[in-house]
PDB file of N, H, CA, C and O in Angstrom:
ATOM      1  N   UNK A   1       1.823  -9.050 -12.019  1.00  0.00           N
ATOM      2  CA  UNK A   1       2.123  -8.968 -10.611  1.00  0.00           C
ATOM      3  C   UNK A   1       1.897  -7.544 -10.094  1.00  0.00           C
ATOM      4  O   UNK A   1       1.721  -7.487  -8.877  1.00  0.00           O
ATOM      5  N   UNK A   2       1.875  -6.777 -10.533  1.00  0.00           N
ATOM      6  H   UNK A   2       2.018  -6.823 -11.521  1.00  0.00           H
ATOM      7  CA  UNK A   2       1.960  -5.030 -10.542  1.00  0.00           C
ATOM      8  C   UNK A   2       0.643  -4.799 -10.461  1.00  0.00           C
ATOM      9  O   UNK A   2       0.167  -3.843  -9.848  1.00  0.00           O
ATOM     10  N   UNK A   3       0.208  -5.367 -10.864  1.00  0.00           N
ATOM     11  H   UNK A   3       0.594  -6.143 -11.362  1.00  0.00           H
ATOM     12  CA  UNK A   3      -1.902  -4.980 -10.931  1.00  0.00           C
ATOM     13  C   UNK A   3      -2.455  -5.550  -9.473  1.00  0.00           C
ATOM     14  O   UNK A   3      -3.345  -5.024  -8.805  1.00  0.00           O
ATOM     15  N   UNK A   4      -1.699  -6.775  -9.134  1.00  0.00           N
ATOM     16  H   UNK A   4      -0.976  -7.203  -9.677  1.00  0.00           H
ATOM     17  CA  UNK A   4      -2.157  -7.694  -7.702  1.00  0.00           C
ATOM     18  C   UNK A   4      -1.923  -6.568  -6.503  1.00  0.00           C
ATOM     19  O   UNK A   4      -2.606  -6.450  -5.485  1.00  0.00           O
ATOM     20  N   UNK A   5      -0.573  -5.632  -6.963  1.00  0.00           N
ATOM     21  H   UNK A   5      -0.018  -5.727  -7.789  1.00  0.00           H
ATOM     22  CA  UNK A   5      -0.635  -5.027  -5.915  1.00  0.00           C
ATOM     23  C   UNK A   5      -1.772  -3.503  -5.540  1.00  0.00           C
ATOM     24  O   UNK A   5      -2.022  -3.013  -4.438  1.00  0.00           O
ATOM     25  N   UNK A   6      -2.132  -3.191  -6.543  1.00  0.00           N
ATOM     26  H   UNK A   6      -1.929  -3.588  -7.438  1.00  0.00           H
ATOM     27  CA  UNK A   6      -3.276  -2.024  -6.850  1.00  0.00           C
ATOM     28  C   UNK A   6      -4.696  -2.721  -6.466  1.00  0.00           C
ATOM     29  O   UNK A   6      -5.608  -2.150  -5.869  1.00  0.00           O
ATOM     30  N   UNK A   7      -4.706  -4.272  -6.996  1.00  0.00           N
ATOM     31  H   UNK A   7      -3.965  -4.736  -7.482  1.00  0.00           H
ATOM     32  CA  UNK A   7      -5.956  -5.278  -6.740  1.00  0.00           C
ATOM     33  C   UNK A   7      -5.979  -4.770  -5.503  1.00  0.00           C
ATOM     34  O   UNK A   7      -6.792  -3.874  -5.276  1.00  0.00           O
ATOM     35  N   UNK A   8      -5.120  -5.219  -4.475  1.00  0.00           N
ATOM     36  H   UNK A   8      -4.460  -5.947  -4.659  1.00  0.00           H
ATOM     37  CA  UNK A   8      -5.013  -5.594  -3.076  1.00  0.00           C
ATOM     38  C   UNK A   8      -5.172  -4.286  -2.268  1.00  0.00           C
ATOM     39  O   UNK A   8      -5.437  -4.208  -1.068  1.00  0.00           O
ATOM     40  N   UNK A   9      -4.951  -3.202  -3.194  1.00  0.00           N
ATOM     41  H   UNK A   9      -4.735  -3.265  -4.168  1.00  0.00           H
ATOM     42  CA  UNK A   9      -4.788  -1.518  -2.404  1.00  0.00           C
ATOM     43  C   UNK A   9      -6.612  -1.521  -2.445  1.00  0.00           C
ATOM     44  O   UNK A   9      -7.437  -1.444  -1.534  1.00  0.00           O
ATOM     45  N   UNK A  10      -6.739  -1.628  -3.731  1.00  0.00           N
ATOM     46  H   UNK A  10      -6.069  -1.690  -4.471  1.00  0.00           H
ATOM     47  CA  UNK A  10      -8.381  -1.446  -3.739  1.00  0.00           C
ATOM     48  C   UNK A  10      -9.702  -2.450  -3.195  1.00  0.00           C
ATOM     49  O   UNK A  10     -10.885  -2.113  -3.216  1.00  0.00           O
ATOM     50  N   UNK A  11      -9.372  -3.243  -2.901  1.00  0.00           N
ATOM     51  H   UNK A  11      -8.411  -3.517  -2.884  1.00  0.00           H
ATOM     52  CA  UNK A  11     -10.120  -4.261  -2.283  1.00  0.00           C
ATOM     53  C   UNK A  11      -9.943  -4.279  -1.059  1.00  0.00           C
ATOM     54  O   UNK A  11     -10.724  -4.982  -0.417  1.00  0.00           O
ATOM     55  N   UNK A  12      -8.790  -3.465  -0.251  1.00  0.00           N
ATOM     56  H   UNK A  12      -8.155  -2.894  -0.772  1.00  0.00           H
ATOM     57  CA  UNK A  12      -8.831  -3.430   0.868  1.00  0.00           C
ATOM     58  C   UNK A  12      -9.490  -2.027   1.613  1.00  0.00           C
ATOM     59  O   UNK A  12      -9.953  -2.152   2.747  1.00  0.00           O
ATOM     60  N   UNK A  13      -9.507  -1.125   1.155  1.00  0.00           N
ATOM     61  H   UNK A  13      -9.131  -1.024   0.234  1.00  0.00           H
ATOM     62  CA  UNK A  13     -10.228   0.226   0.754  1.00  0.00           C
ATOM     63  C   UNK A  13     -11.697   0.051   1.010  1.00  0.00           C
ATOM     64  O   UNK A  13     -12.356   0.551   1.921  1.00  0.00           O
ATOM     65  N   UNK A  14     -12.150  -0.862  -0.090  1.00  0.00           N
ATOM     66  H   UNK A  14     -11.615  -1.269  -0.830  1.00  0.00           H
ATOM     67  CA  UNK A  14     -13.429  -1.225  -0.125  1.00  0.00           C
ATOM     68  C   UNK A  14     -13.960  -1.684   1.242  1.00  0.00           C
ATOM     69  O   UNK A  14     -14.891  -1.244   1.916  1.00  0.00           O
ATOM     70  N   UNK A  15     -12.979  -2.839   1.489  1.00  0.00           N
ATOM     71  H   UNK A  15     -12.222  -3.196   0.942  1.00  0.00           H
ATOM     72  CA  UNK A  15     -13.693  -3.926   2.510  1.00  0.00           C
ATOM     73  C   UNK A  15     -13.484  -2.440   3.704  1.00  0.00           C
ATOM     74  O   UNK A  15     -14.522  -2.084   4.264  1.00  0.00           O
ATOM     75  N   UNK A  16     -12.272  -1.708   4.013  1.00  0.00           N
ATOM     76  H   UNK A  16     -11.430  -1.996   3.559  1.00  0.00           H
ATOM     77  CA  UNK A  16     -12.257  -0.922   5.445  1.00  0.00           C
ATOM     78  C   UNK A  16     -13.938   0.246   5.582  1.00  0.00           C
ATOM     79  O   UNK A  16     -14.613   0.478   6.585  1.00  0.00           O
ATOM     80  N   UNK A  17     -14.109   0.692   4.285  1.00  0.00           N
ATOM     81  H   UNK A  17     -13.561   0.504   3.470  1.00  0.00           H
ATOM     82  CA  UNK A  17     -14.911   1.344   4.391  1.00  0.00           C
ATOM     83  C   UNK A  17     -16.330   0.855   4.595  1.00  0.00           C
ATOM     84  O   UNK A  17     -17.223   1.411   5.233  1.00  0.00           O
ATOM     85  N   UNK A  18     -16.372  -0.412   3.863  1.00  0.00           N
ATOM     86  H   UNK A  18     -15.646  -0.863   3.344  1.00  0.00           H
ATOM     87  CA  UNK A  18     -17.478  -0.922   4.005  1.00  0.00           C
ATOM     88  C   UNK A  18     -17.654  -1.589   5.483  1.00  0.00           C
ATOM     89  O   UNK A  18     -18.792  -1.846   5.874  1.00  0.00           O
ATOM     90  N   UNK A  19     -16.817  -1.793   6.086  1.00  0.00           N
ATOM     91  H   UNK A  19     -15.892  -1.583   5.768  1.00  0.00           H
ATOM     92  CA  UNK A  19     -17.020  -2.110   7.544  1.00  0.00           C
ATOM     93  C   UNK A  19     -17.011  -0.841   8.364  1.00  0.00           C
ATOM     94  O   UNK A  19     -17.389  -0.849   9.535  1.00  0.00           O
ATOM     95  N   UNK A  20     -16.804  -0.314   8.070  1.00  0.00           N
ATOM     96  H   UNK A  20     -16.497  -0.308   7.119  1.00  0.00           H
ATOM     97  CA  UNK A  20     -16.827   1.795   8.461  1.00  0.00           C
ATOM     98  C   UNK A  20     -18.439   1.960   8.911  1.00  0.00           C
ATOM     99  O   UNK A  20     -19.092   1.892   9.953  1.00  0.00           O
ATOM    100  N   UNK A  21     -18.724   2.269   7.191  1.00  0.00           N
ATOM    101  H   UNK A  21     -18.193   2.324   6.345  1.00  0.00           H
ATOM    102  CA  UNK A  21     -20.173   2.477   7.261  1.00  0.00           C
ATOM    103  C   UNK A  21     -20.887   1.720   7.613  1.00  0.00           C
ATOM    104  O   UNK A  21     -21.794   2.323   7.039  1.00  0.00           O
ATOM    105  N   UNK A  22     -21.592   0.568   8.225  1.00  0.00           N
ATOM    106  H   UNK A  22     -20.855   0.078   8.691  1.00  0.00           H
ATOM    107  CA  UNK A  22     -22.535  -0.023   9.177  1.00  0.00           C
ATOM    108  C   UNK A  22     -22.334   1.334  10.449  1.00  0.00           C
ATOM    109  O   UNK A  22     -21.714   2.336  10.803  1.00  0.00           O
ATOM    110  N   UNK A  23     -23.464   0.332  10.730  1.00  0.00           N
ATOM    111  H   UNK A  23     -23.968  -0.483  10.443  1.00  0.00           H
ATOM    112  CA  UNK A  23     -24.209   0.893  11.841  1.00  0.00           C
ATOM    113  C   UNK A  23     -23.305   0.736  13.180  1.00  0.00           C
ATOM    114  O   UNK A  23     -22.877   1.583  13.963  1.00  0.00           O
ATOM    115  N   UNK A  24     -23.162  -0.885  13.130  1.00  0.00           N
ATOM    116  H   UNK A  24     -23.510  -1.573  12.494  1.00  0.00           H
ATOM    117  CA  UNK A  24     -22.360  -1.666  13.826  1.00  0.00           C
ATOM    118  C   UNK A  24     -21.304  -2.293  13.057  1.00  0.00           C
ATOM    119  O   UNK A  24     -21.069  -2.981  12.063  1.00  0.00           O
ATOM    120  N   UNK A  25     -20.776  -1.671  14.075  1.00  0.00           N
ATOM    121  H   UNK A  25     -20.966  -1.112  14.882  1.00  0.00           H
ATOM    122  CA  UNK A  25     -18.973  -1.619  13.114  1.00  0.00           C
ATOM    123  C   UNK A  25     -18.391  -3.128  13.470  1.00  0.00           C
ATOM    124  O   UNK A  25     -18.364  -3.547  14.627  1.00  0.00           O
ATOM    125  N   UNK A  26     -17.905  -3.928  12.274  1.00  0.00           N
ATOM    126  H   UNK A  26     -17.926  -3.587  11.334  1.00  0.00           H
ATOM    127  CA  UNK A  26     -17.254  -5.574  12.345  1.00  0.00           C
ATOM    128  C   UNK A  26     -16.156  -5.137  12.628  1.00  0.00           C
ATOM    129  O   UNK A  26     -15.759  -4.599  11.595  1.00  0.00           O
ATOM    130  N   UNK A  27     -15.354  -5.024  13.450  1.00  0.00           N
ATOM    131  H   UNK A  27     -15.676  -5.461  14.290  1.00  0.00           H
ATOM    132  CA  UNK A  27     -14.276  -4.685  13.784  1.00  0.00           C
ATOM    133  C   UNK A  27     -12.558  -5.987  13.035  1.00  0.00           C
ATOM    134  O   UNK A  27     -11.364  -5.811  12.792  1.00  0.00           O
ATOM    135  N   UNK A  28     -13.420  -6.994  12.983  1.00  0.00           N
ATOM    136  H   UNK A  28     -14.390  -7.137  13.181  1.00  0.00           H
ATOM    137  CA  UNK A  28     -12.360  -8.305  12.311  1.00  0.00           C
ATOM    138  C   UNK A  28     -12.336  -7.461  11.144  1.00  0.00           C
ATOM    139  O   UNK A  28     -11.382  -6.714  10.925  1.00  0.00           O
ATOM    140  N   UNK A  29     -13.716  -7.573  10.096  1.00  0.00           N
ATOM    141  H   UNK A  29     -14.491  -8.179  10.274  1.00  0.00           H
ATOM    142  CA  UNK A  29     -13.506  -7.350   8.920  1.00  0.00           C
ATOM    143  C   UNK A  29     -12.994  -5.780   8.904  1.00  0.00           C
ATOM    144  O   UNK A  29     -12.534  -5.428   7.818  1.00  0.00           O
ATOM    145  N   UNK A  30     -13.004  -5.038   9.685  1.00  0.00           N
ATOM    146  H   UNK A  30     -13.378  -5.325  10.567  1.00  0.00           H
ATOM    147  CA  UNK A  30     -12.269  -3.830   9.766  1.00  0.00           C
ATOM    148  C   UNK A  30     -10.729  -3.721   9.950  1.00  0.00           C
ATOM    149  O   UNK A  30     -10.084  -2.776   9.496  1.00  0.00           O
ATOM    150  N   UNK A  31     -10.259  -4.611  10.551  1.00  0.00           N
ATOM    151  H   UNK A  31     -10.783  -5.378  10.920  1.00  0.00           H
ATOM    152  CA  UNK A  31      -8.914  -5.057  10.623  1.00  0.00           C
ATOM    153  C   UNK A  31      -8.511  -5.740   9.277  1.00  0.00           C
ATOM    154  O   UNK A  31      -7.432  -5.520   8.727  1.00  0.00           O
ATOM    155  N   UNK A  32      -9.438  -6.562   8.807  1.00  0.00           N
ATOM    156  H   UNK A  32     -10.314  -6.740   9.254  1.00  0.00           H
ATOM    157  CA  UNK A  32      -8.967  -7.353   7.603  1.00  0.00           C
ATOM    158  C   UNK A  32      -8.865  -6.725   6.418  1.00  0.00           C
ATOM    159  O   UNK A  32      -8.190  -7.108   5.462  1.00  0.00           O
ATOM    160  N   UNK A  33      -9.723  -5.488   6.497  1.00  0.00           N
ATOM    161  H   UNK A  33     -10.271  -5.177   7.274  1.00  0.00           H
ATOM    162  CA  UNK A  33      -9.261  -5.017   4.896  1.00  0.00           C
ATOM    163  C   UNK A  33      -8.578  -3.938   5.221  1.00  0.00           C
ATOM    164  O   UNK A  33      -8.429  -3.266   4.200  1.00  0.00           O
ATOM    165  N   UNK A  34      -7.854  -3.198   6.575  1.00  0.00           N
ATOM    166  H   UNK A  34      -7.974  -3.743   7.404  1.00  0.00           H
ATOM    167  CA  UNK A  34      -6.353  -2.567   6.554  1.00  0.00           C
ATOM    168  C   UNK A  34      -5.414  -3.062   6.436  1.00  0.00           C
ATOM    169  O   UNK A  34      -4.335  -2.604   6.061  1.00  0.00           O
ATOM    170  N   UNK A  35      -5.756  -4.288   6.806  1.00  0.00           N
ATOM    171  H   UNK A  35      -6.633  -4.660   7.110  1.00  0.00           H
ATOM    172  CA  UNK A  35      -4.341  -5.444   6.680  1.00  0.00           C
ATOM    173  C   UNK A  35      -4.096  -5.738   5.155  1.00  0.00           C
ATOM    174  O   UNK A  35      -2.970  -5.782   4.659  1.00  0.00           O
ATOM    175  N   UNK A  36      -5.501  -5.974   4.325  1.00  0.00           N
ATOM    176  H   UNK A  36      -6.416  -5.938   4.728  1.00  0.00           H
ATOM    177  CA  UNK A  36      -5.023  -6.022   2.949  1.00  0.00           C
ATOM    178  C   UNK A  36      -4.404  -4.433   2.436  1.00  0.00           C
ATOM    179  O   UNK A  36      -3.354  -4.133   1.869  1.00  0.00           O
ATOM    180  N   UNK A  37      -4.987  -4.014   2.677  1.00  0.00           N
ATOM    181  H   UNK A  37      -5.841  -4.257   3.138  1.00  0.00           H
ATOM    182  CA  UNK A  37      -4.619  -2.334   2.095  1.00  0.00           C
ATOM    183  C   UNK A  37      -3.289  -2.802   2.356  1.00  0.00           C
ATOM    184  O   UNK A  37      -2.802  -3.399   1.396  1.00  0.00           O
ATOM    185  N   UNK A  38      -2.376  -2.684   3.616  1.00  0.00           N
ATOM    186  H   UNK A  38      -2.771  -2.199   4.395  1.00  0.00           H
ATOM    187  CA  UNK A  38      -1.605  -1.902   3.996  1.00  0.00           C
ATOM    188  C   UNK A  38      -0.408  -2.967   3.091  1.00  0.00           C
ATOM    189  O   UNK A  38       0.604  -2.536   2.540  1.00  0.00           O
ATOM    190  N   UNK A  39      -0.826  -4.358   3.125  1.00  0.00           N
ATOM    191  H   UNK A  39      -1.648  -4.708   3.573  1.00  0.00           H
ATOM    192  CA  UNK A  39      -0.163  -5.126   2.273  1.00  0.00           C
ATOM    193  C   UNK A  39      -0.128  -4.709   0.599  1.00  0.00           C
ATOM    194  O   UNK A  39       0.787  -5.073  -0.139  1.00  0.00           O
ATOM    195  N   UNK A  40      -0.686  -4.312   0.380  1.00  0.00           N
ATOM    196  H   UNK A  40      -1.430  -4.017   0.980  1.00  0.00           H
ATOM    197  CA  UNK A  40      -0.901  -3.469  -0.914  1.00  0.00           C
ATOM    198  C   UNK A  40       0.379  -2.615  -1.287  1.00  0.00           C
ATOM    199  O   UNK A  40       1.136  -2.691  -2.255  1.00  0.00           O
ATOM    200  N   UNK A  41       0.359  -1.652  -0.025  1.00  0.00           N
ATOM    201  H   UNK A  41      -0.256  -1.591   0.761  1.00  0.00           H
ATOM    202  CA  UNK A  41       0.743  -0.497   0.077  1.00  0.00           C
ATOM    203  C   UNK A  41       2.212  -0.698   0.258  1.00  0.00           C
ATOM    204  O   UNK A  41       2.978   0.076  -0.315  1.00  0.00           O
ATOM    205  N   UNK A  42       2.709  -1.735   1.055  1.00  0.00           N
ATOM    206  H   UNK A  42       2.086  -2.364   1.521  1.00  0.00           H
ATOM    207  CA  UNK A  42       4.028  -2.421   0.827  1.00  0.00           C
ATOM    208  C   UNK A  42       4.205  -2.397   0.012  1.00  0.00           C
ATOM    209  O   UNK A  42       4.620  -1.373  -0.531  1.00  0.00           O
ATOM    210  N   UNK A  43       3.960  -3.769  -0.749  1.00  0.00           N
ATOM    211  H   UNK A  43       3.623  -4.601  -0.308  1.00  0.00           H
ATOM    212  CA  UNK A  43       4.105  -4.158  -1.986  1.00  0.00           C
ATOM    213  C   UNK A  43       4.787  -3.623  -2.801  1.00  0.00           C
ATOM    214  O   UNK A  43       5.848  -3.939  -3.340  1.00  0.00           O
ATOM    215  N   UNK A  44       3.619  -2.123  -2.941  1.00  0.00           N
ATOM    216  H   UNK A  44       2.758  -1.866  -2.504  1.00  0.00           H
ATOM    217  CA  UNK A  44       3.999  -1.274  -4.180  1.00  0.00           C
ATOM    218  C   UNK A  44       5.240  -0.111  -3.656  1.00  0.00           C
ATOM    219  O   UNK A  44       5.995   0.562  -4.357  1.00  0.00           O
ATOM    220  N   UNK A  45       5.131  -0.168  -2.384  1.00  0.00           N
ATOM    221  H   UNK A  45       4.517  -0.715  -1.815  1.00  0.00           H
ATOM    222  CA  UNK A  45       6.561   0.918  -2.013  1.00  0.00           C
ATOM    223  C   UNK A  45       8.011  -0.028  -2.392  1.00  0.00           C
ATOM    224  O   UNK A  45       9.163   0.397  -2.487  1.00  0.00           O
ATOM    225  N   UNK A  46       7.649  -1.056  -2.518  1.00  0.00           N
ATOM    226  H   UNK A  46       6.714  -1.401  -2.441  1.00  0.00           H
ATOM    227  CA  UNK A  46       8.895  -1.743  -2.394  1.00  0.00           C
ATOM    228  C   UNK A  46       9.679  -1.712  -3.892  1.00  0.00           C
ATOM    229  O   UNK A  46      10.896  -1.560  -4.003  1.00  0.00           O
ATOM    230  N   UNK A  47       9.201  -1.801  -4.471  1.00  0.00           N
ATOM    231  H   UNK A  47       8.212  -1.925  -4.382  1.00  0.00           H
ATOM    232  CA  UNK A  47       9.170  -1.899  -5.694  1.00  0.00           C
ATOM    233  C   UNK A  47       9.769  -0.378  -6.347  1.00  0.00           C
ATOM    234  O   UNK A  47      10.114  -0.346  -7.528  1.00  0.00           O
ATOM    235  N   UNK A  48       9.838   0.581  -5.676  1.00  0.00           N
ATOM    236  H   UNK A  48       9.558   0.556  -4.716  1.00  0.00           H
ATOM    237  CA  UNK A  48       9.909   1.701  -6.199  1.00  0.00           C
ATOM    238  C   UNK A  48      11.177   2.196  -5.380  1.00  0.00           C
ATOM    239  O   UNK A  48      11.193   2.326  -4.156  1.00  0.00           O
ATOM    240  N   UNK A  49      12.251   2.455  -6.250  1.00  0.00           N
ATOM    241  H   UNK A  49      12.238   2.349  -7.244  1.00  0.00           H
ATOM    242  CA  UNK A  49      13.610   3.095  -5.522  1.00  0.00           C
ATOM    243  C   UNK A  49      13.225   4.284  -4.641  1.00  0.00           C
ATOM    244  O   UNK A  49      12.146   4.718  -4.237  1.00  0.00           O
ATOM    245  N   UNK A  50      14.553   4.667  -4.484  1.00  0.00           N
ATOM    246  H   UNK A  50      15.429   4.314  -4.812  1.00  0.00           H
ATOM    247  CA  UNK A  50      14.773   5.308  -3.123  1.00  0.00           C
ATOM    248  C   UNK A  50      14.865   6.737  -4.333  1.00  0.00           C
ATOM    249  O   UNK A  50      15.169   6.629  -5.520  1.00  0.00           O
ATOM    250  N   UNK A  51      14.561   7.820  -3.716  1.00  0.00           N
ATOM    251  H   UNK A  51      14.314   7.907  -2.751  1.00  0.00           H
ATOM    252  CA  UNK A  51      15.175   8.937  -4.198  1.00  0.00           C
ATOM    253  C   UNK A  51      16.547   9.101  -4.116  1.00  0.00           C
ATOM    254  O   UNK A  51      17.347   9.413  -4.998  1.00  0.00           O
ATOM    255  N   UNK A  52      16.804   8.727  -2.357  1.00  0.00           N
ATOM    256  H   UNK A  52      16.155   8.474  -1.640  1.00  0.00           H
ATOM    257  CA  UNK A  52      18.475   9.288  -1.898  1.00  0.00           C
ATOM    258  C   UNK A  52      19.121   8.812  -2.868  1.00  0.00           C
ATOM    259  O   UNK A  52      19.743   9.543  -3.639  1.00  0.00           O
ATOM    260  N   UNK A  53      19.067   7.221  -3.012  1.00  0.00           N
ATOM    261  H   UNK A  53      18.562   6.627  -2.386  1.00  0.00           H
ATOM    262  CA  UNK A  53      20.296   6.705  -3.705  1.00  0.00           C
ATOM    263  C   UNK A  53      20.719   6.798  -5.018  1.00  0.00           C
ATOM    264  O   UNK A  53      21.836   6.476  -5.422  1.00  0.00           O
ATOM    265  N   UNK A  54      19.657   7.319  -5.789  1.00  0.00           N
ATOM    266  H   UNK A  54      18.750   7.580  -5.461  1.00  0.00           H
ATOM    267  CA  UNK A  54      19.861   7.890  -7.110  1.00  0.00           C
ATOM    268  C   UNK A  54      20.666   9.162  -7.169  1.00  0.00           C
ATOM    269  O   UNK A  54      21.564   9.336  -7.994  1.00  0.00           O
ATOM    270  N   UNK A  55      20.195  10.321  -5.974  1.00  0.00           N
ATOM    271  H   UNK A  55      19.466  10.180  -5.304  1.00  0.00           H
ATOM    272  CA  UNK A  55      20.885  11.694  -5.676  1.00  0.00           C
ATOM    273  C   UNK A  55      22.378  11.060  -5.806  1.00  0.00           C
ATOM    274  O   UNK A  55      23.291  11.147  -6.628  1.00  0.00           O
ATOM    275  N   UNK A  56      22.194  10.473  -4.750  1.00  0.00           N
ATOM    276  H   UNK A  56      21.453  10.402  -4.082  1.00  0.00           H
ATOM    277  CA  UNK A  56      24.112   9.641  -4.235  1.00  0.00           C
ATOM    278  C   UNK A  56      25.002   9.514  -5.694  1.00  0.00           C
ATOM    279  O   UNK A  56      26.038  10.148  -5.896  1.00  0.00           O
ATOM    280  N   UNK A  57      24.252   8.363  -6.873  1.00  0.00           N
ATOM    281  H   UNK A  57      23.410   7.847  -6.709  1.00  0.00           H
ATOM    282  CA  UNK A  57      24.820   7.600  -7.484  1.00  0.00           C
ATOM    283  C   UNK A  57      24.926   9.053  -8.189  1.00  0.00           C
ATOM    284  O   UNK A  57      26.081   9.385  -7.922  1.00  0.00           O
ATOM    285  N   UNK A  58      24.426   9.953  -8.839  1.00  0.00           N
ATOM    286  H   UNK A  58      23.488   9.683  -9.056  1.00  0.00           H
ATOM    287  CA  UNK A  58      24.290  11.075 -10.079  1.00  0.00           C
ATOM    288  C   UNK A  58      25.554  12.061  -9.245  1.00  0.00           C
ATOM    289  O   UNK A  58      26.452  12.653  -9.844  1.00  0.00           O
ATOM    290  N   UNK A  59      25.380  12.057  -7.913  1.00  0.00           N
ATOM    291  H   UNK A  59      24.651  11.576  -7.426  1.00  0.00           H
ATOM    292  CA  UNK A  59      26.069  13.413  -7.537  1.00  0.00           C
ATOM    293  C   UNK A  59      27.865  12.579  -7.682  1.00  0.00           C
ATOM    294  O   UNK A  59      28.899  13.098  -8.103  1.00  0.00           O
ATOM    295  N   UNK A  60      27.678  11.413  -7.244  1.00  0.00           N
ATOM    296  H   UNK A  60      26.837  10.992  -6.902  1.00  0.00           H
ATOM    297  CA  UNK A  60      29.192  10.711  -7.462  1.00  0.00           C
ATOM    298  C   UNK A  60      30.027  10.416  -8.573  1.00  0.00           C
ATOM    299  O   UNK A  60      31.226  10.152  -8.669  1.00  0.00           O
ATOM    300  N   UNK A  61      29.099  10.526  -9.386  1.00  0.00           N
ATOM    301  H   UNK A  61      28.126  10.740  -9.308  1.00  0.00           H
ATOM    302  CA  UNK A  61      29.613  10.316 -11.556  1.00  0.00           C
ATOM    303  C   UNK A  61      29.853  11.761 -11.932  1.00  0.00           C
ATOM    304  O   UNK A  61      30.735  11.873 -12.783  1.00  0.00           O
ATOM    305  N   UNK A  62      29.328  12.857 -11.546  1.00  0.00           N
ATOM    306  H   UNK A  62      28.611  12.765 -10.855  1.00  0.00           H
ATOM    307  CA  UNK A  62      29.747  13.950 -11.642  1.00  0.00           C
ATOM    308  C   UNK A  62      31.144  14.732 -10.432  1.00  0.00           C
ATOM    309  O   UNK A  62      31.117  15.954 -10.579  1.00  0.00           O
ATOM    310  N   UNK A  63      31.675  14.523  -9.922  1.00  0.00           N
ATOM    311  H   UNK A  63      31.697  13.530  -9.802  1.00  0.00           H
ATOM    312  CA  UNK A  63      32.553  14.718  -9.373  1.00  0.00           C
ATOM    313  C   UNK A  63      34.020  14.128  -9.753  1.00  0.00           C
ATOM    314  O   UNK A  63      34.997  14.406  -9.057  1.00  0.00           O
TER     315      UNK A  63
END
């Protein structure tokens, strides 16, 4: 499941740029592979704690 989300970062990358570079810019498929990126890019933030709340939990066991 962890790779789908890197799949989805990089395939959406691809598709934005590759609708970039034309001449004449597809503006759908330009939307469609930020939309995958950015779903990507979720994904994988979500998945990854918070800094604060670790600070919180470490600074509260020491006190």
């Amino acid at each position: 499941m962890k790779y789908l989300n890197y799949i989805l970062i990089i395939i959406g990358a691809v598709v934005a740029i590759y609708a970039k570079a034309e001449t004449e810019q597809n503006e759908y498929i330009l939307i469609g592979g930020i939309i995958i990126l950015m779903l990507g890019v979720y994904r994988v933030s979500r998945s990854v704690p918070s800094r604060q709340e670790s600070e919180d939990v470490d600074n509260f066991e020491n006190d």
